[in-house]
C-alpha positions as a LaTeX table, in Angstrom:
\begin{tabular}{lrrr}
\hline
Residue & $x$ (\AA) & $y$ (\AA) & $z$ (\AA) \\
\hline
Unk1 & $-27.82$ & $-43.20$ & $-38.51$ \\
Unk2 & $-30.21$ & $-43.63$ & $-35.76$ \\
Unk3 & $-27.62$ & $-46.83$ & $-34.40$ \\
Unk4 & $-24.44$ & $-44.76$ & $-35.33$ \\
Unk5 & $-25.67$ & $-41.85$ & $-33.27$ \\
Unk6 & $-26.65$ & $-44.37$ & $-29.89$ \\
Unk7 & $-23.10$ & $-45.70$ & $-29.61$ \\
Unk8 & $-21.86$ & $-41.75$ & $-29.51$ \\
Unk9 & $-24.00$ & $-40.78$ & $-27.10$ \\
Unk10 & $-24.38$ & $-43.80$ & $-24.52$ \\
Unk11 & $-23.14$ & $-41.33$ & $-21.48$ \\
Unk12 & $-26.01$ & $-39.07$ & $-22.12$ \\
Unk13 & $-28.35$ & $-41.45$ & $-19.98$ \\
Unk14 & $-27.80$ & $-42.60$ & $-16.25$ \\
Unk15 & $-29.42$ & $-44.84$ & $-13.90$ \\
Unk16 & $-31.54$ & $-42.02$ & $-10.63$ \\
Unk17 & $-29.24$ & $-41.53$ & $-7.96$ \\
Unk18 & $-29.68$ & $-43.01$ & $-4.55$ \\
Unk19 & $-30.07$ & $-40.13$ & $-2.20$ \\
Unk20 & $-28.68$ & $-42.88$ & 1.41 \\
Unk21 & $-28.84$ & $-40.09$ & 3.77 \\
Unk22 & $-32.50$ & $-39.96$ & 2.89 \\
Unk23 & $-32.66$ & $-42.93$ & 3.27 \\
Unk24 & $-30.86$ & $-43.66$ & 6.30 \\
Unk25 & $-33.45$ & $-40.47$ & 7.87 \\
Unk26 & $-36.48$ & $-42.27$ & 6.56 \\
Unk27 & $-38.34$ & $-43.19$ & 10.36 \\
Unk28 & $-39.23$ & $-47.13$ & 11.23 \\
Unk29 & $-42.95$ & $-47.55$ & 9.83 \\
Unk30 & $-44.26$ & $-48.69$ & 13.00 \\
Unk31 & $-43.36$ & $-49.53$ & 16.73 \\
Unk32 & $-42.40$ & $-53.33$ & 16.13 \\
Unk33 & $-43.31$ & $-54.22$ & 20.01 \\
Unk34 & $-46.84$ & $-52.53$ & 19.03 \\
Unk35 & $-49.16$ & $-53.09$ & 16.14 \\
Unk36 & $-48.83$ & $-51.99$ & 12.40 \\
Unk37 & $-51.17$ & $-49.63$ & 10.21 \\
Unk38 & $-52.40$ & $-52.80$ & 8.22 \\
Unk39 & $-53.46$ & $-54.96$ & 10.97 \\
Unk40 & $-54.58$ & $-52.16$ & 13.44 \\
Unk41 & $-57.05$ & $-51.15$ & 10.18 \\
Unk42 & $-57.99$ & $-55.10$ & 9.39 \\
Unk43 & $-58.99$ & $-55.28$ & 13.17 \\
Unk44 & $-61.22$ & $-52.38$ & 13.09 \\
Unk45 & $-62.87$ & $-53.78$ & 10.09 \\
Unk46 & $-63.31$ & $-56.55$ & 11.93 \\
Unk47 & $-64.68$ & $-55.01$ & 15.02 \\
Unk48 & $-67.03$ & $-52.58$ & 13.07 \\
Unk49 & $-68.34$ & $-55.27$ & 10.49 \\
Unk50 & $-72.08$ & $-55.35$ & 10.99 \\
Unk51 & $-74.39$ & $-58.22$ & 8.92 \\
Unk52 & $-76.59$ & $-56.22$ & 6.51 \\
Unk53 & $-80.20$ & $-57.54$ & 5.41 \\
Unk54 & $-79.07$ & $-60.18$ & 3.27 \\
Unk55 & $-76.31$ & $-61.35$ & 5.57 \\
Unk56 & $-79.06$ & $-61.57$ & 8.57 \\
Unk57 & $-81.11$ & $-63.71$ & 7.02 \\
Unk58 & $-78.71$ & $-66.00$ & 5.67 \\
Unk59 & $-76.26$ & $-66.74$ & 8.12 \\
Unk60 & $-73.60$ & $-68.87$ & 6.02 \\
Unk61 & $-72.86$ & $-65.16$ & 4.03 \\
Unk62 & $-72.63$ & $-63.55$ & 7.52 \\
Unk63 & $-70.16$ & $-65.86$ & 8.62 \\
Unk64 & $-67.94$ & $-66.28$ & 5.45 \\
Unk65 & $-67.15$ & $-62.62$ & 5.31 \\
Unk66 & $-66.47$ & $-62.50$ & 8.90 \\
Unk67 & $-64.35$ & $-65.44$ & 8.38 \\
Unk68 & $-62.79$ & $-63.63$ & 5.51 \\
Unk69 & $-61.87$ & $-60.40$ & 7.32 \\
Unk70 & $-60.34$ & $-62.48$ & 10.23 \\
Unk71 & $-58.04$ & $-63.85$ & 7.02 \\
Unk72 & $-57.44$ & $-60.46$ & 6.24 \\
Unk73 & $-56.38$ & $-59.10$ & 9.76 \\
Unk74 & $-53.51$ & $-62.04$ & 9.69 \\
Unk75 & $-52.91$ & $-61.11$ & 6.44 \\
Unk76 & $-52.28$ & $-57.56$ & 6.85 \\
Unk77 & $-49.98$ & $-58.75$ & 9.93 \\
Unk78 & $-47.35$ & $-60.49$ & 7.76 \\
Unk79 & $-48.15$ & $-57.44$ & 5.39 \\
Unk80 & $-46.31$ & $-54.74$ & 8.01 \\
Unk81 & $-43.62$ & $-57.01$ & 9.48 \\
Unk82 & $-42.95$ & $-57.77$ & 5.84 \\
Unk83 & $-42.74$ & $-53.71$ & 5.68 \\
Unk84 & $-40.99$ & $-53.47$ & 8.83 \\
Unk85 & $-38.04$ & $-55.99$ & 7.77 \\
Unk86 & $-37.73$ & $-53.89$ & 4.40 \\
Unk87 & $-37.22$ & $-50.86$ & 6.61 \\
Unk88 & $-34.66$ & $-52.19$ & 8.97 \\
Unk89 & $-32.90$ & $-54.04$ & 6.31 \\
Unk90 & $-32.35$ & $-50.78$ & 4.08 \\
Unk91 & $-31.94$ & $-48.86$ & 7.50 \\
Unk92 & $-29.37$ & $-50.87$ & 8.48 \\
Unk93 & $-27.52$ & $-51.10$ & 4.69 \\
Unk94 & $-27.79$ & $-47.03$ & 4.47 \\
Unk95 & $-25.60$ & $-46.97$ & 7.93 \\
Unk96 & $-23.08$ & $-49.16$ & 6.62 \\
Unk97 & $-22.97$ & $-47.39$ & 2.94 \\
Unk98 & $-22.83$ & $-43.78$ & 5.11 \\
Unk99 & $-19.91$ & $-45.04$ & 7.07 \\
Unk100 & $-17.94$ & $-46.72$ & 4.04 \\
Unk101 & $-18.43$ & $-50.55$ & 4.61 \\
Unk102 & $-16.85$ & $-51.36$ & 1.24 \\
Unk103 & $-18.81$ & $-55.01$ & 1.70 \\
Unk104 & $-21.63$ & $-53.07$ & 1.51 \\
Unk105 & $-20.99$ & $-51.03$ & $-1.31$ \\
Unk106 & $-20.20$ & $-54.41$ & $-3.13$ \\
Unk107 & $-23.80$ & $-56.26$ & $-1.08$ \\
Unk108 & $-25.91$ & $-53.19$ & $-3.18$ \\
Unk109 & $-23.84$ & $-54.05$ & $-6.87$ \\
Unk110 & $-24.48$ & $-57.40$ & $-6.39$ \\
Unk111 & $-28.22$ & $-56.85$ & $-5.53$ \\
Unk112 & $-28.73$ & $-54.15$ & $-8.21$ \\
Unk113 & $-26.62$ & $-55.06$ & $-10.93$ \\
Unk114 & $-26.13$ & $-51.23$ & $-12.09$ \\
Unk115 & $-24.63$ & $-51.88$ & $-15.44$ \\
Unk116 & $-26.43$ & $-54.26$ & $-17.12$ \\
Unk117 & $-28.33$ & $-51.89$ & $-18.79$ \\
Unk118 & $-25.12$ & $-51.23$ & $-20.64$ \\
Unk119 & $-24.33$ & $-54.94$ & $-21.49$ \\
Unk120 & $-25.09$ & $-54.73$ & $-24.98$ \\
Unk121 & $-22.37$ & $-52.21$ & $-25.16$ \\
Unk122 & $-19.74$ & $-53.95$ & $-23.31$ \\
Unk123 & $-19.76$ & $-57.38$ & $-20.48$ \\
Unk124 & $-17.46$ & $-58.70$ & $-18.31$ \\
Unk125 & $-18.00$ & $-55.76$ & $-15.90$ \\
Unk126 & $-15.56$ & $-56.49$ & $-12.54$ \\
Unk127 & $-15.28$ & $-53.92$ & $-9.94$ \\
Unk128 & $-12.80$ & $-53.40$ & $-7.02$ \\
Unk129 & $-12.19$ & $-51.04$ & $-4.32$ \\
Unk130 & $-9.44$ & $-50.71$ & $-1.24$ \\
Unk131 & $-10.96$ & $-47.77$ & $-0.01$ \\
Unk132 & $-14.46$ & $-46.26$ & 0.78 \\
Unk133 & $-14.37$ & $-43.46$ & $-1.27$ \\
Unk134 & $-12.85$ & $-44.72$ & $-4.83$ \\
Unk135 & $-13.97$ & $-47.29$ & $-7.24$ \\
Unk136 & $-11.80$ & $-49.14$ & $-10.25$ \\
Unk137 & $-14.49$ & $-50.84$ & $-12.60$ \\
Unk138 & $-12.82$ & $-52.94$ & $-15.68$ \\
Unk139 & $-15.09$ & $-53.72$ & $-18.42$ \\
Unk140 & $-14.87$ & $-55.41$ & $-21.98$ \\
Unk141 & $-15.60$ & $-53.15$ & $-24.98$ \\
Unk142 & $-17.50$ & $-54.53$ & $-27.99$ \\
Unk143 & $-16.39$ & $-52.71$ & $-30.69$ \\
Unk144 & $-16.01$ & $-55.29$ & $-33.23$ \\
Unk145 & $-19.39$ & $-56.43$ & $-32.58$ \\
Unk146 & $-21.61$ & $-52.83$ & $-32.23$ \\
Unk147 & $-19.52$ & $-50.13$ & $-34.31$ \\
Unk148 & $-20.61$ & $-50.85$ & $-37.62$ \\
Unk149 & $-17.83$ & $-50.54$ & $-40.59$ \\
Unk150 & $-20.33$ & $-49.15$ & $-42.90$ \\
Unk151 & $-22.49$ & $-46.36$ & $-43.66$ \\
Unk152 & $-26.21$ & $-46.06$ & $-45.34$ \\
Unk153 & $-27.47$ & $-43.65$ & $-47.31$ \\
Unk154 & $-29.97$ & $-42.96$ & $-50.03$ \\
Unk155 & $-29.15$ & $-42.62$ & $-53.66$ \\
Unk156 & $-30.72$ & $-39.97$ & $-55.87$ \\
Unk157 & $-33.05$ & $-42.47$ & $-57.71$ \\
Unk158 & $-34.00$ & $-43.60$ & $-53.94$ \\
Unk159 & $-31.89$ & $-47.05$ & $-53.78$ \\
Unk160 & $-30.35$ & $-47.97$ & $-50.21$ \\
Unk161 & $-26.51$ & $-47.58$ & $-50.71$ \\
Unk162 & $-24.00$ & $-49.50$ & $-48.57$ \\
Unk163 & $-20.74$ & $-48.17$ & $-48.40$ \\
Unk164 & $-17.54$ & $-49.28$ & $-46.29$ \\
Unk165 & $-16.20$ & $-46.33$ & $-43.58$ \\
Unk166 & $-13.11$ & $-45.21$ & $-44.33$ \\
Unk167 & $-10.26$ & $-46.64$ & $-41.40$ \\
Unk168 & $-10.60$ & $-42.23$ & $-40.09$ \\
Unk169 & $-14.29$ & $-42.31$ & $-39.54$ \\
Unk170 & $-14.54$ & $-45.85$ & $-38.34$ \\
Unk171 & $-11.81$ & $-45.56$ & $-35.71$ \\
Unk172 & $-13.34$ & $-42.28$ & $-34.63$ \\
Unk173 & $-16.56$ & $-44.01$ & $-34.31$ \\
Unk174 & $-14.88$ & $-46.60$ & $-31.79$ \\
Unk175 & $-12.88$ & $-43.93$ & $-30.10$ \\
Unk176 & $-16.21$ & $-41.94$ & $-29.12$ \\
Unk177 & $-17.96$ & $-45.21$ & $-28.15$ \\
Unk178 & $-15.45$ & $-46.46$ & $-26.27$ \\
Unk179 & $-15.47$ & $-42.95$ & $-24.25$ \\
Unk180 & $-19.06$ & $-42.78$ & $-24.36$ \\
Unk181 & $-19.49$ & $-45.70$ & $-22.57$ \\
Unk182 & $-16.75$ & $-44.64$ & $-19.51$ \\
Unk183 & $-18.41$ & $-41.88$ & $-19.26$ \\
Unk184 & $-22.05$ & $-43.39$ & $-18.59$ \\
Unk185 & $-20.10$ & $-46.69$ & $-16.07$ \\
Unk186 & $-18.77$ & $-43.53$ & $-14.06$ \\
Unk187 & $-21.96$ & $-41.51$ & $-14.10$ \\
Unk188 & $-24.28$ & $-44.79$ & $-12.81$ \\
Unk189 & $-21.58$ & $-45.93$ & $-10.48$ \\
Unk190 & $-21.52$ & $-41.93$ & $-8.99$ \\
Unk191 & $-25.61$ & $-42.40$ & $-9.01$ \\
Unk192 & $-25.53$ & $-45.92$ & $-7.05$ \\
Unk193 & $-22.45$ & $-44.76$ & $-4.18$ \\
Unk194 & $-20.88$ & $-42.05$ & $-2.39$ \\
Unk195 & $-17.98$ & $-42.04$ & $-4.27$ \\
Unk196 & $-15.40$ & $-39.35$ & $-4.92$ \\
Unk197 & $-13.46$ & $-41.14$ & $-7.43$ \\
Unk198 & $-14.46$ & $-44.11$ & $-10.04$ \\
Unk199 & $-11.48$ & $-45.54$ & $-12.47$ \\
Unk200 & $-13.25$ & $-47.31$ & $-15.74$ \\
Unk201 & $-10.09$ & $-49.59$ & $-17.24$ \\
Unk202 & $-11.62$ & $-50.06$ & $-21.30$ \\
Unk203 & $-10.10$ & $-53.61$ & $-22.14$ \\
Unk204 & $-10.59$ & $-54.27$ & $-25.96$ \\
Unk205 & $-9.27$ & $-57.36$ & $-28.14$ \\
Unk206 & $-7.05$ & $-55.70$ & $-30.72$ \\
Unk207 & $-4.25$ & $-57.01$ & $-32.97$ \\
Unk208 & $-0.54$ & $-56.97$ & $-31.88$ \\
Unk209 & 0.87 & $-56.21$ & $-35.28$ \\
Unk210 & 4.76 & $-57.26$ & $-33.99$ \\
Unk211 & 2.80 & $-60.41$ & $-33.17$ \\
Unk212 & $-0.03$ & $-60.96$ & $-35.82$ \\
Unk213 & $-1.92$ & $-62.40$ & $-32.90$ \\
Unk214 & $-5.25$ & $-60.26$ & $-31.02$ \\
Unk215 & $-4.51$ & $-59.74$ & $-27.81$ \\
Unk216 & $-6.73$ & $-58.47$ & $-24.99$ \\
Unk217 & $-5.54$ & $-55.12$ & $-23.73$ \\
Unk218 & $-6.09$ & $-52.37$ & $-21.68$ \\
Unk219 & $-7.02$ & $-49.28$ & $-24.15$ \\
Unk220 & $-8.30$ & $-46.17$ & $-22.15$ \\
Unk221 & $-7.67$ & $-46.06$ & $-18.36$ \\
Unk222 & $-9.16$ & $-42.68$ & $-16.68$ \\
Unk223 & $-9.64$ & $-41.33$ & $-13.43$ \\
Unk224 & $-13.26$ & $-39.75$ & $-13.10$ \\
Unk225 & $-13.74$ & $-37.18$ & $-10.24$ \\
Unk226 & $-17.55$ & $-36.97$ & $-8.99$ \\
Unk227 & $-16.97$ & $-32.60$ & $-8.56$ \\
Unk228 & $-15.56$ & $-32.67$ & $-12.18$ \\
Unk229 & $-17.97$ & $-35.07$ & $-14.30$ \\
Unk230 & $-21.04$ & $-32.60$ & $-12.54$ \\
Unk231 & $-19.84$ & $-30.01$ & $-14.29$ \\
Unk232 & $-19.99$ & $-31.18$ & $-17.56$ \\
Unk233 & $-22.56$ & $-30.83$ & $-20.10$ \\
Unk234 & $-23.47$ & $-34.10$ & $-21.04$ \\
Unk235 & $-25.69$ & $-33.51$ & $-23.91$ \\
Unk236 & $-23.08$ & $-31.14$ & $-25.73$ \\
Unk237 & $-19.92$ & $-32.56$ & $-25.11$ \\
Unk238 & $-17.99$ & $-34.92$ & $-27.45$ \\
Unk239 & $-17.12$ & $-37.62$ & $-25.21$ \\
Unk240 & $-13.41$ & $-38.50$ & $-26.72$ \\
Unk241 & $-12.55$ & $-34.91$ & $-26.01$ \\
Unk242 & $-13.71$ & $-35.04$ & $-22.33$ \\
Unk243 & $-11.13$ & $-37.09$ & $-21.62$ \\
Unk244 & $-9.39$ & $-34.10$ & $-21.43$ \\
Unk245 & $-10.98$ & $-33.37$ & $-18.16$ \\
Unk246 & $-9.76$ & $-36.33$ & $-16.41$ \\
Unk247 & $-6.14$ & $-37.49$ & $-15.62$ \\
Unk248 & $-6.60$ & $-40.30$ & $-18.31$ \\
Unk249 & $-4.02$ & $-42.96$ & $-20.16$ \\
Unk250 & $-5.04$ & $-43.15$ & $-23.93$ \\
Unk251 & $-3.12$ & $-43.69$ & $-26.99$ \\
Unk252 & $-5.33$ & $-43.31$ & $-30.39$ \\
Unk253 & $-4.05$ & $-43.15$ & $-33.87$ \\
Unk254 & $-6.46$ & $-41.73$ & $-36.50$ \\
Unk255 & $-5.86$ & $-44.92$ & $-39.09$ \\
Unk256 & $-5.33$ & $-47.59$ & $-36.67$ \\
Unk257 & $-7.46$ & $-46.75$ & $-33.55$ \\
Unk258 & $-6.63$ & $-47.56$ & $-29.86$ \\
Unk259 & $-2.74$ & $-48.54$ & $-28.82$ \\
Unk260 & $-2.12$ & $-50.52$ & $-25.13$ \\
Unk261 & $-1.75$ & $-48.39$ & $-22.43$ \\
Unk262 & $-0.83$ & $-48.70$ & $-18.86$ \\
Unk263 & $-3.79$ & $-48.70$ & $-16.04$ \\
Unk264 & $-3.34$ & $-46.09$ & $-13.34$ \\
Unk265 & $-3.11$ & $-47.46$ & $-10.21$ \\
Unk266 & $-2.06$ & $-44.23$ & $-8.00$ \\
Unk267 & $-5.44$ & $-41.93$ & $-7.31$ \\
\hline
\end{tabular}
């Protein structure tokens, strides 16, 4: 119940969001022609280190923990350009992000990976963008492998019971899954970017019954709005019926689940 109740509720969670104007305003750490906090602070430890009674009169301990906060001052020096680098590098990746580089917007999912947190719900996550402000991401569902077909309960005398879900409640249990997880890939790719507009394509491998043969096709294809998915409350809504919010392409029968439906392209 505990499993059954995960898979329905998978857009309830997001990854923080990444505030890059705060970022971008965040001041270098240190004058790079100048000196850093770290070394400037070794230094004076350095400068101010004074041999106490045991260190006078045995001039080998004396030495060794001079020797060892010279270490420290070169130490602390590859500790603030290390800093330093950090800073300019995110500096200079905030600019880019703020000003739509779409390379960079594809530099930071590379780096971060934002949805594999999610990969035990779906894989083969591939993203694509033509313009700075909108985001397509196509990823493979996994329902035969994480809806379960059964249910478990308790009998009266206290024996586990297995029983097989009728083809209503397990198709429902897909259909909220499915939307579930849209929900959460536009929600953590709204958290990573400054997009207006992210389009999740669900691809699922379902049986062509004029065929006989599974065939991998495109099941739910929505168009999420950043203003509109704000708005919503995530912890009382039933995600199949949110869909309703969004200009969306799904086709679900009650008995047989998700039909193929054409992606939208025009957003």
């Amino acid at each position: 119940e505990s499993f059954v109740k995960s898979i329905k509720t998978i857009h309830t969670k997001c990854d923080d969001e990444i505030n890059w104007n705060h970022i971008n305003a965040i001041n270098e750490p240190f004058n790079p022609d100048g000196m850093g906090p770290r070394q400037a602070a070794a230094i004076q430890a350095l400068d101010n280190f004074k041999p106490n009674f045991i260190q006078k009169a045995i001039k080998s301990i004396a030495e060794n923990k001079k020797a060892s906060l010279a270490q420290a001052v070169e130490k602390a020096k590859i500790e603030d350009r290390a800093e330093y680098e950090e800073w300019k590098s995110l500096n200079l990746l905030s600019q880019r992000i703020l000003a739509g580089d779409i390379d960079a917007y594809f530099e930071v999912i590379n780096g971060m990976n934002p949805l594999d947190d999610l990969l035990e719900y779906g894989s083969d996550f591939e993203f694509g963008a033509d313009v700075s402000t909108a985001m397509e991401v196509e990823f493979r569902v996994k329902s035969k492998q994480i809806v379960p077909t059964f249910s478990m309960s308790l009998t009266k005398t206290g024996k586990l019971s297995k029983k097989e879900l009728t083809k209503t409640a397990y198709y429902e249990l897909v259909h909220d899954y499915v939307c579930s997880c849209a929900i959460r890939i536009a929600r953590d790719m709204f958290a990573l970017l400054p997009l207006k507009t992210v389009v999740i394509h669900a691809v699922d491998n379902i049986l062509n019954s004029e065929t006989g043969h599974r065939e991998d096709v495109t099941i739910l294809s929505v168009v999420f709005e950043r203003d509109t998915l704000n708005k919503l409350n995530f912890i009382n809504i039933d995600p199949s019926d949110a869909m309703g919010n969004f200009r969306h392409n799904m086709k679900f029968l009650k008995t047989s689940g998700f039909r193929p439906v054409e992606r939208i392209t025009n957003y």
